[in-house]
C-alpha positions as CSV (number, residue, x, y, z in Angstrom):
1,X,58.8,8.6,11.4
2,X,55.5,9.9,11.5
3,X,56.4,13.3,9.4
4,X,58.0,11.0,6.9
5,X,55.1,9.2,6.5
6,X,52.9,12.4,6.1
7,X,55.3,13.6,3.6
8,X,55.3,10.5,1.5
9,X,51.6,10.8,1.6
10,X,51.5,14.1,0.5
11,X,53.6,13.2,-2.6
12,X,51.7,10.5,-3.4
13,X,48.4,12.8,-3.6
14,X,50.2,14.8,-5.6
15,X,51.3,12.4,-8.5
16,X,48.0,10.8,-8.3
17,X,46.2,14.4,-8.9
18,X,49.0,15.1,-11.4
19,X,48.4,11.9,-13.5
20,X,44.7,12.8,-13.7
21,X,43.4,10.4,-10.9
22,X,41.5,11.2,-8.2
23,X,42.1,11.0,-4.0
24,X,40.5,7.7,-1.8
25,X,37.3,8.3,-1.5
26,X,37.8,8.8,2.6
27,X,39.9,12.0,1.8
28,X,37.8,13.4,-0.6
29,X,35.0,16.0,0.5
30,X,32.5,14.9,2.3
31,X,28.8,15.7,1.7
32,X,27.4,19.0,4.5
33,X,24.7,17.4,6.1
34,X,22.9,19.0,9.2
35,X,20.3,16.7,11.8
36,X,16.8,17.6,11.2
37,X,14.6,16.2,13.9
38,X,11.4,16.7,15.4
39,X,8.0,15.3,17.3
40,X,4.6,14.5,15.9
41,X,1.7,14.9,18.0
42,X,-2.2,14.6,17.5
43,X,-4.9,17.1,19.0
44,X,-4.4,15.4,22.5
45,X,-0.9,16.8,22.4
46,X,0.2,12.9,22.6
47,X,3.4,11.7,20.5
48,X,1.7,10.4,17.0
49,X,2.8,7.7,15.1
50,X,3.4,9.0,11.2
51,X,5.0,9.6,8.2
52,X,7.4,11.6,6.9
53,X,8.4,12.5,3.4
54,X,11.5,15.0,2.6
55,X,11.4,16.4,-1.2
56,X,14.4,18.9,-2.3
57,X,16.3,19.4,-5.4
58,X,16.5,15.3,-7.0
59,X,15.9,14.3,-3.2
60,X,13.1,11.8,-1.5
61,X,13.0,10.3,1.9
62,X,10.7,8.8,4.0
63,X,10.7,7.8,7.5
64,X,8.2,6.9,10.2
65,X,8.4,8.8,13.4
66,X,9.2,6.0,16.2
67,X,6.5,5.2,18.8
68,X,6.6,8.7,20.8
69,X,6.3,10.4,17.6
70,X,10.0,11.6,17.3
71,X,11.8,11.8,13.8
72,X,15.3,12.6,13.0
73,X,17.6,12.3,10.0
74,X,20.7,13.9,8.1
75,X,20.1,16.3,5.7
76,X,22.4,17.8,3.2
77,X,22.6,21.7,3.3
78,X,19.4,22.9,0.9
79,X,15.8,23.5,0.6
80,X,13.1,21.1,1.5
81,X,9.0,21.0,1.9
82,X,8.5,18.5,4.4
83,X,5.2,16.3,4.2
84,X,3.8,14.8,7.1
85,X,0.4,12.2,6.8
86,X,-0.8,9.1,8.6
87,X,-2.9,7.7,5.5
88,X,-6.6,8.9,4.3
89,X,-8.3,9.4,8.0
90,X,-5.7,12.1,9.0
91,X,-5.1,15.6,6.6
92,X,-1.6,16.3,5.2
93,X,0.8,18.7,6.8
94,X,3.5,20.4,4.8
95,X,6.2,22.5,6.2
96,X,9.3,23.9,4.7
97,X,12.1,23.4,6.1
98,X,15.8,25.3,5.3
99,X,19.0,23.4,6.1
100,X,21.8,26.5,5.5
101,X,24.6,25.4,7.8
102,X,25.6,22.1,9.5
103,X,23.9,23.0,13.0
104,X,21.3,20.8,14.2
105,X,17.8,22.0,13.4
106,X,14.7,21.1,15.6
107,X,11.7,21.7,14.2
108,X,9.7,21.5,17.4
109,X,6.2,19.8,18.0
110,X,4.1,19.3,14.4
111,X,0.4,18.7,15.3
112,X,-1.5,16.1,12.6
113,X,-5.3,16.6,12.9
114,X,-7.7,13.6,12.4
115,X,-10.6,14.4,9.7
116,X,-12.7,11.4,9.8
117,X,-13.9,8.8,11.8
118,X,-15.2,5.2,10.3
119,X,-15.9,2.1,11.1
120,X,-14.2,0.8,8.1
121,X,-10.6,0.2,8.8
122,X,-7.9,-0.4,6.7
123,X,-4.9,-3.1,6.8
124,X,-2.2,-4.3,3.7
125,X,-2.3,-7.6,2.7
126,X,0.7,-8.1,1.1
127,X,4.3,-6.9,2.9
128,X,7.9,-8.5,3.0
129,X,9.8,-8.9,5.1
130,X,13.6,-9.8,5.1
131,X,12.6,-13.6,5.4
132,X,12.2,-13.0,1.9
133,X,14.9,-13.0,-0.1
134,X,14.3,-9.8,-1.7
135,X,12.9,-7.8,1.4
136,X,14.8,-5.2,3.1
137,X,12.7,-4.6,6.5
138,X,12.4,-6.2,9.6
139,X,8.9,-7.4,10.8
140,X,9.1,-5.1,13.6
141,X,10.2,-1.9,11.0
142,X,6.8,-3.3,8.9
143,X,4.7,-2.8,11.9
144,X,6.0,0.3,12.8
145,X,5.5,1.5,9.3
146,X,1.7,0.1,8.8
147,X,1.0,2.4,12.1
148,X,2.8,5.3,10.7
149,X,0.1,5.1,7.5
150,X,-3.0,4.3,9.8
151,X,-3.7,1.0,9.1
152,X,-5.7,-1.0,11.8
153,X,-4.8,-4.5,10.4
154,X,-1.8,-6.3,7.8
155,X,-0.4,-9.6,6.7
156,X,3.0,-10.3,6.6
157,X,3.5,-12.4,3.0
158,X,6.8,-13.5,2.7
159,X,8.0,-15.9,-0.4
160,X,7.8,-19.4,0.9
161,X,8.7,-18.3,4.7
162,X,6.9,-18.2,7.9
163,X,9.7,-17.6,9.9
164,X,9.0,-13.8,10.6
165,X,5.2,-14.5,11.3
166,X,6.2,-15.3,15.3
167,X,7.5,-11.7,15.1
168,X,5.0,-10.0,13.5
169,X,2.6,-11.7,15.5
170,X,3.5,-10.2,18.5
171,X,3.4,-6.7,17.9
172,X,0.0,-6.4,18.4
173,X,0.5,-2.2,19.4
174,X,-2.1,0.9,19.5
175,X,-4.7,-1.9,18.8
176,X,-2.7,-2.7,15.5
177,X,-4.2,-6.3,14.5
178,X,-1.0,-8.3,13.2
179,X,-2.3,-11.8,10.5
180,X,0.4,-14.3,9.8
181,X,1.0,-15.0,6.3
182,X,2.9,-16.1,3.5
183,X,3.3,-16.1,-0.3
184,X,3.3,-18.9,-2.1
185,X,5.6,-18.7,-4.9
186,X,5.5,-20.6,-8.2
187,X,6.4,-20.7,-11.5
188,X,2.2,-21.2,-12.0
189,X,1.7,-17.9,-10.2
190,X,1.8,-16.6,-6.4
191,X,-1.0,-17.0,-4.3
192,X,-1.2,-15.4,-0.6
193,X,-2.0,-17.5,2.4
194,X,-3.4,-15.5,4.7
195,X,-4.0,-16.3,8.2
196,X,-2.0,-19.3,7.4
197,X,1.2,-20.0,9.3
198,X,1.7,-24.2,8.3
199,X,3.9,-26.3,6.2
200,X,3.3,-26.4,2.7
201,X,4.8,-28.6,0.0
202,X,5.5,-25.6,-2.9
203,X,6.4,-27.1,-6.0
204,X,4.4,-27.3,-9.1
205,X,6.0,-30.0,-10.9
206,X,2.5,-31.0,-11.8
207,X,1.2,-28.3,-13.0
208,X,-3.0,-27.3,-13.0
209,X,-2.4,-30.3,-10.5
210,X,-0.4,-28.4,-7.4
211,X,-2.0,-25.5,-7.9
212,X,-5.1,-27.3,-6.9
213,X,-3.6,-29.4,-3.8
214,X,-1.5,-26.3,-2.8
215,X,-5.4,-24.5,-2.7
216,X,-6.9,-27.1,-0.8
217,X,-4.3,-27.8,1.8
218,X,-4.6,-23.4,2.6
219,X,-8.1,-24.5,2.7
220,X,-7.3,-27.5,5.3
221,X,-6.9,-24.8,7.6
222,X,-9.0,-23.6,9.9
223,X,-10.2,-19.8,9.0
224,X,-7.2,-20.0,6.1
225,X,-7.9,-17.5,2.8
226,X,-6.1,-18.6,-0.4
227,X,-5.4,-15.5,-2.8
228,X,-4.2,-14.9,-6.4
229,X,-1.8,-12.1,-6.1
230,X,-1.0,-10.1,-9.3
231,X,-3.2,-12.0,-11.9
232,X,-2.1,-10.1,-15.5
233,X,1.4,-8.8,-14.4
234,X,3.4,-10.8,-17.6
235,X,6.9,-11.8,-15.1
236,X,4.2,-13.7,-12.5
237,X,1.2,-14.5,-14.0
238,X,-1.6,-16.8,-13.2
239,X,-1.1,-19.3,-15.4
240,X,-4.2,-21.8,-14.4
241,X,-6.9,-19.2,-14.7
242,X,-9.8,-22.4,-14.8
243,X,-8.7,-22.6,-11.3
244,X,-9.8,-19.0,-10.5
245,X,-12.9,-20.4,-8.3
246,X,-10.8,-22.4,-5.9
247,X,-9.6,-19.3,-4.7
248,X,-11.0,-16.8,-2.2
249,X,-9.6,-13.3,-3.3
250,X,-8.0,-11.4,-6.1
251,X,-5.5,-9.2,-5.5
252,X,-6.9,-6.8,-8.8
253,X,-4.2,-3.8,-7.2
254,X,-0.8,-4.9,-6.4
255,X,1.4,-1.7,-5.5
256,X,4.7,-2.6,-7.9
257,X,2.2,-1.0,-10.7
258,X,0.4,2.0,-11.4
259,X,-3.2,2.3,-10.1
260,X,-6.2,0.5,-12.4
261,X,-7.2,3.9,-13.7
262,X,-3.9,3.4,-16.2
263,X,-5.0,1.6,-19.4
264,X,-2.7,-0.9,-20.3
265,X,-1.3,-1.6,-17.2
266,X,-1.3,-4.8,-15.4
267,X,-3.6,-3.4,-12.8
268,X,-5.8,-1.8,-15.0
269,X,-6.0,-5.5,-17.4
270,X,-6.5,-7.1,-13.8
271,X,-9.6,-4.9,-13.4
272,X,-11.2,-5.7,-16.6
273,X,-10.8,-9.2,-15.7
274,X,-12.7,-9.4,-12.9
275,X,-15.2,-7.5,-14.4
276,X,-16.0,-10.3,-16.6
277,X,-15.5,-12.9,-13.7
278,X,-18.5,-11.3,-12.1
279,X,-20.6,-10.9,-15.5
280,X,-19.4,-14.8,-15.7
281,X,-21.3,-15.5,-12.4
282,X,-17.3,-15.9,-10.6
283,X,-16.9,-13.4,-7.1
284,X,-13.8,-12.9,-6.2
285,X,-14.0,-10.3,-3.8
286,X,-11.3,-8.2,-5.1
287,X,-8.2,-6.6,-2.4
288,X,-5.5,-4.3,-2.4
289,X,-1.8,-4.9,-1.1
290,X,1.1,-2.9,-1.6
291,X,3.7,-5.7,-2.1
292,X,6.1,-3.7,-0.4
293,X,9.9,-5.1,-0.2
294,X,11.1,-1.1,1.1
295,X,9.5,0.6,3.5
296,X,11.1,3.8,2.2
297,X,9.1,3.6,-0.9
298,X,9.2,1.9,-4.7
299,X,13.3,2.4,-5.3
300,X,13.8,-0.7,-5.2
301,X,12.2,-1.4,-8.4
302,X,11.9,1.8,-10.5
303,X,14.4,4.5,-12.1
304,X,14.2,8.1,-11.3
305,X,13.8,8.5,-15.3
306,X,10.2,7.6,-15.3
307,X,9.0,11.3,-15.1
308,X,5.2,11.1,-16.1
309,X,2.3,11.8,-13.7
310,X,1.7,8.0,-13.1
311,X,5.0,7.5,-13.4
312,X,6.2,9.7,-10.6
313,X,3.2,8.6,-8.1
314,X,4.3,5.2,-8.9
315,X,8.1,5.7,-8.1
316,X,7.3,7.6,-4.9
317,X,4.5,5.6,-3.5
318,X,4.8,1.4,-2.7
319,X,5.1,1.1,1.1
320,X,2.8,0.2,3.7
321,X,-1.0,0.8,2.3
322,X,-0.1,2.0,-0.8
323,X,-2.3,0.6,-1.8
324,X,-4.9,-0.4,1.2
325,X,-8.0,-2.3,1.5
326,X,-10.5,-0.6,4.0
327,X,-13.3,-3.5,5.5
328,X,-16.2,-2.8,7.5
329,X,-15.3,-4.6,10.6
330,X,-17.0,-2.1,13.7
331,X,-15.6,-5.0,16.2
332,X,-12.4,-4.9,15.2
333,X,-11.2,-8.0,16.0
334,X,-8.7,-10.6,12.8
335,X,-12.1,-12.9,13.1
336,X,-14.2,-9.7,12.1
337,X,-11.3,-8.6,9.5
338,X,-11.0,-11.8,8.0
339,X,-14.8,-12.2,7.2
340,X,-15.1,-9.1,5.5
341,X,-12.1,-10.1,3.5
342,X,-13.9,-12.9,2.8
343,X,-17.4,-11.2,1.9
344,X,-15.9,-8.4,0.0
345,X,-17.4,-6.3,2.2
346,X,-14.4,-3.6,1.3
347,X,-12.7,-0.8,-0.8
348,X,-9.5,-0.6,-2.2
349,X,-7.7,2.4,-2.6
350,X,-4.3,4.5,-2.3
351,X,-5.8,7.4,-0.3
352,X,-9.8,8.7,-1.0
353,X,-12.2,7.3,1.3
354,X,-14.9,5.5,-0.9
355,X,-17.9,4.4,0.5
356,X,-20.8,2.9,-2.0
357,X,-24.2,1.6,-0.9
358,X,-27.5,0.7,-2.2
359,X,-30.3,1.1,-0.6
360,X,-28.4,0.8,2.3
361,X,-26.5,-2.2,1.4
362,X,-22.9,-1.9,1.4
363,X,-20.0,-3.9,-1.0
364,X,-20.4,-7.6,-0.5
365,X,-24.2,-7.5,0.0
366,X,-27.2,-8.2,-2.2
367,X,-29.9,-5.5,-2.8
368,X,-33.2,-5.7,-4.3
369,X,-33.9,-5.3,-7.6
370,X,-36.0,-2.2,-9.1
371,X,-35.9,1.6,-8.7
372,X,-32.8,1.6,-6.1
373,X,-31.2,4.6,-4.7
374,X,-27.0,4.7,-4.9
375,X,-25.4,6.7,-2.2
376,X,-22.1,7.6,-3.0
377,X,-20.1,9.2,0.2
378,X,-16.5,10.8,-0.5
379,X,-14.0,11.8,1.8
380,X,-10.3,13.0,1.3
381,X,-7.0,14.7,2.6
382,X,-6.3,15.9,-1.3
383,X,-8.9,17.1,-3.5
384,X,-10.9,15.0,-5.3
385,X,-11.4,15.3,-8.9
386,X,-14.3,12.5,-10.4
387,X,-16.3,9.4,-9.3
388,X,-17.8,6.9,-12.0
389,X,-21.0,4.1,-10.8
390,X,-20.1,1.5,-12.8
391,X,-23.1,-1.3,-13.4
392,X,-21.9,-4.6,-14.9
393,X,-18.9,-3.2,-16.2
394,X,-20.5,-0.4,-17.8
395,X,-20.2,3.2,-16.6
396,X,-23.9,4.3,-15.9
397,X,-23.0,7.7,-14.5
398,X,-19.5,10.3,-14.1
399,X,-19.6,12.8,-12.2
400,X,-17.0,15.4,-11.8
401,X,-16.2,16.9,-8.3
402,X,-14.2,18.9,-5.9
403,X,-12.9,19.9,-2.5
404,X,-12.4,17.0,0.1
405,X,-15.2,15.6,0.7
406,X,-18.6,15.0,-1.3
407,X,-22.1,12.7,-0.8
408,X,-24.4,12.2,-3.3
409,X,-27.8,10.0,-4.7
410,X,-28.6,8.6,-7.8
411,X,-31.7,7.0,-8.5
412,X,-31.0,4.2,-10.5
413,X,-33.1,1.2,-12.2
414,X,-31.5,-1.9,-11.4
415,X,-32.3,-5.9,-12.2
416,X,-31.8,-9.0,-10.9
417,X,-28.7,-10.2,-11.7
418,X,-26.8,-6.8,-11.9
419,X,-23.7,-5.7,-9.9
420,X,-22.4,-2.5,-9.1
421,X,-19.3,-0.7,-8.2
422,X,-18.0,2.7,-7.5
423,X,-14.4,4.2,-8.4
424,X,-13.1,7.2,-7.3
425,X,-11.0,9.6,-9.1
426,X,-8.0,12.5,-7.0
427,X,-5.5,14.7,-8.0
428,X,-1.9,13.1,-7.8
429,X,-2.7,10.0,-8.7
430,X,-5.3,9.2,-6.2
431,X,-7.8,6.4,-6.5
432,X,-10.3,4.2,-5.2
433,X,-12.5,1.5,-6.0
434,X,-15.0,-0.5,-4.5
435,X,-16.2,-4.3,-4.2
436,X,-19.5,-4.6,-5.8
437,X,-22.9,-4.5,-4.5
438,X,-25.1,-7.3,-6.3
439,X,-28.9,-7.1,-7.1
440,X,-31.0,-9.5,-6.8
């Protein structure tokens, strides 16, 4: 019986071949893969949590190592340069790696050095989980993921859902500071609720009208922040812009778009917004959130067509902290993260460290007016190329640079009522820009 049945399989494969078709998929040739694994470590020799990012021939994949710093995946047979970071503090390894045969490769211990210690730290406020409808990633793979790209804090934002906020809440690991969340989402816009965890009646029936009880009950609670998320992108705008001071923060970089340095993006149209916010006399402190629904990076949301520069950083590029917002919080602490939130006492960015101050007074802060001195401090895993001071909107000075790392002074007359900002120009799509520094 069981040689019949072969045999009438066999001739069935045969006609099907014969007539042009093609065998089930399960008995057609598989794919050669081979298990590539290894261990990051730091300079203690420890187990580090990081990243890990696989490029070949049409291939990408990321993965985080798991908490002893172990990674492992399947690789087809090919070549590879392997790219291992934990986000702008740490410098970026890259290693080739050759998969020729099916045997298991181990690519032993991978040491990632730390270049720079700050007390600015740096957390994502905007990340999905799969209590969103459109998420992909535990709260639990979110956390382990925000380690793996160094940052020190993050909200979890999920559309109209706090149920993964318990979760996330809990994995308060390697001094990792966990902020429940959610975003509201409207047809009048979204709007994050940070350090917010209550029930909340969503609808917008009424317009100008919900918006504005939706932003006061956020405010009915205790140490709550109320955010516009994505102001200018045209599928989720803010449509009640007169409401923009009932709000606490603006989210001018969202990460499902190409950095504000690209004219004519949404980003970009958010930035020149909020420059004339502040010329209006509005703060917002602006912030930085990656919107991430994938953990293993923006193909979710964008073809592999796109093939430009801006393009290609985009495609490759939205998970945890990319982009981050780095406050100056030395204790540490959600209270201490929250207030510099709140003050603006911050930088956003997708990798170069960008730290402005004037006369010693940093984003957020008020300096005195008169013949002020702008210290501009630059530090980088990936070489930098430019940095502009801009002063109400205007550039005052550009100045090119180079290497990783770069401080300068500028001596710089400044008036009462003036406001100043530094961005931050790096190859491969990298930049940075800060919160302003007011004059008064």
């Amino acid at each position: 019986m069981r040689a019949m049945k072969k045999q009438v399989m066999t001739a069935f494969l045969c006609i099907l071949i014969a007539l042009g078709g093609t065998a089930p998929a399960a008995l057609a040739e598989t794919v050669k893969t081979a298990t590539v694994s290894g261990v990051v470590t730091g300079e203690d020799g420890r187990g580090l949590i990081a990243q890990a990012v696989f490029t070949g021939d049409g291939f990408l994949q990321r993965i985080n190592t798991d908490m002893l710093g172990r990674f492992s995946l399947k690789l087809p047979l090919g070549e590879y340069a392997l790219e291992l970071t934990k986000g702008s503090e740490y410098e970026r390894k890259t290693a080739a790696v050759s998969v020729a045969d099916r045997k298991a490769k181990y690519l032993g211990a991978l040491t990632l050095n730390r270049l720079y210690e700050t007390d600015w730290i740096a957390g994502d406020l905007h990340q999905h989980s799969v209590y969103s409808f459109d998420g992909r990633n535990s709260p639990a793979e979110i956390v382990l993921s925000d380690l793996a790209m160094g940052l020190s804090f993050g909200v979890l934002t999920d559309h109209n859902d706090l149920r993964g906020n318990l979760e996330y809440l809990s994995a308060a690991l390697d001094g990792f500071i966990p902020i429940a969340g959610m975003e509201i989402t409207t047809e009048r816009g979204h709007f994050n609720a940070i350090n917010f965890s209550a029930d909340l009646d969503v609808s917008v029936a009424n317009g100008a009208e919900d918006v504005t009880r939706i932003a006061n009950a956020v405010h009915d609670i205790s140490g709550a922040l109320i955010q516009i998320n994505h102001p200018t992108r045209t599928e989720f705008a803010f449509a009640d812009t007169q409401l923009a001071p009932l709000f606490d923060t603006y989210e001018l970089w969202n990460g499902k778009r190409a950095a504000p340095y690209v004219q004519g993006e949404p980003n970009y149209e958010a930035m020149q917004v909020w420059f004339s916010m502040l010329n209006d006399g509005l703060y917002l402190p602006a912030t930085a959130g990656s919107d991430n629904h994938d953990i293993d990076g923006n193909l979710l949301f964008v073809s592999p067509d796109d093939l430009s520069d801006d393009d290609r950083y985009y495609m490759t590029s939205m998970y945890s902290g990319m982009p981050r917002l780095y406050v100056y919080a030395p204790e540490k602490t959600a209270d201490a993260v929250l207030a510099a939130i709140l003050d603006g006492n911050s930088f956003l960015t997708n990798n170069p460290l960008a730290f402005l101050d004037v006369d010693g007074f940093i984003p957020g802060q008020t300096a005195a007016a008169g013949d002020c001195q702008v210290h501009v401090t630059l530090q980088s895993n990936r070489d930098l190329l430019s940095y502009s001071i801009v002063v109400n909107g205007e550039t005052r000075a550009d100045v090119s640079v180079g290497g990783l790392e770069y401080s300068g002074t500028h001596g710089m007359a400044l008036h009462s009522g003036d406001w100043v900002v530094l961005t931050v120009r790096g190859v491969n799509g990298d930049y940075a820009i800060s919160n302003p520094v007011f004059i008064e």
